[in-house]
N, C-alpha and C positions, 0 to 999 in steps of 0.2 A: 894574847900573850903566848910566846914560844915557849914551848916546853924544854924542847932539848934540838942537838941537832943530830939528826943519826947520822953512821959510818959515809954514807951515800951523798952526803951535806946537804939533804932535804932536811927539813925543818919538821918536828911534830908537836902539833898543838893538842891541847885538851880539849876531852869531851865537848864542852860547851863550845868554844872554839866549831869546831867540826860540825856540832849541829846549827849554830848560828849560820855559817857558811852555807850549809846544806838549803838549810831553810832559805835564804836571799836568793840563790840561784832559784828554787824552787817558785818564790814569789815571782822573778825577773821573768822565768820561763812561762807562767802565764799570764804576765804582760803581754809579752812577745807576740802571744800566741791568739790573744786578744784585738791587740792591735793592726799584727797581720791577718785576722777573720777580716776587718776593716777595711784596711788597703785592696785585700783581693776583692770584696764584694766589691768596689767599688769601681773595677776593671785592671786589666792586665798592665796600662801604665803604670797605674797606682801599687800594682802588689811590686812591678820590678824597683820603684822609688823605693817601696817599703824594702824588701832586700837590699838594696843598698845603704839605705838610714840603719838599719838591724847588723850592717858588718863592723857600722861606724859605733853602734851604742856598746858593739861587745866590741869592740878595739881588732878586728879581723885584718889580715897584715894584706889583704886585695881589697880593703874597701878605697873607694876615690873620694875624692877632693867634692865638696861642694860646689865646685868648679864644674867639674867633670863629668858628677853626675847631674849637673846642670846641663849639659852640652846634650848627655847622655839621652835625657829623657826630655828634652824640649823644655826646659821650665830656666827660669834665672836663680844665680847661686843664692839670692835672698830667698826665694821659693823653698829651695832647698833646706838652707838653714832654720827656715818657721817651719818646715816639719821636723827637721830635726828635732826642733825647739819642744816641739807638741809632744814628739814621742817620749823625750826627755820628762818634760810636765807630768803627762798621764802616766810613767814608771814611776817617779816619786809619789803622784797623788796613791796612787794602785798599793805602793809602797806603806805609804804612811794607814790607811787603812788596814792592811794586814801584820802590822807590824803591832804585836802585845806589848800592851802597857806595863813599865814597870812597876 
């Protein structure tokens, strides 16, 4: 819930707010960080797919197409998509585990 909006017409939310936010990033970042240990052990194709699944899960404005990063790394856009899919799974599973109970 928005508090107010300041002169600047950024928005500032309440405490809880801020730490809710704080905290998801916090959770997301070691997914991330998790997953990509993963990918790289697993060899250099695997951490560049992971890099590119990672630009797609944060919305980064150079990640490619399914497509492309299908082309990119040898694999088909289905290939691509079930990782996508996995990285997706195991951030929500990761999610729901550290996320307190109300």
């Amino acid at each position: 819930m928005s508090v107010s909006a300041s002169a600047s017409g950024r928005q500032r939310h309440c405490p809880d707010e801020i730490y809710e936010r704080r905290w998801a990033l916090s959770v997301l970042d070691q997914v991330l960080a998790r997953l990509g240990d993963e990918y790289r052990a697993a060899g250099p194709t695997s951490a560049g797919v992971f890099d590119q699944l990672q630009k797609s899960l944060t919305d980064e404005p150079d990640r490619l197409s399914p497509a492309d990063a299908a082309r990119e790394f040898g694999m088909t856009a289905s290939a691509v998509r079930q990782a996508s899919y996995r990285c997706v799974s195991v951030t929500a599973k990761f999610y729901a585990k550290k996320s307190p109970t109300p």
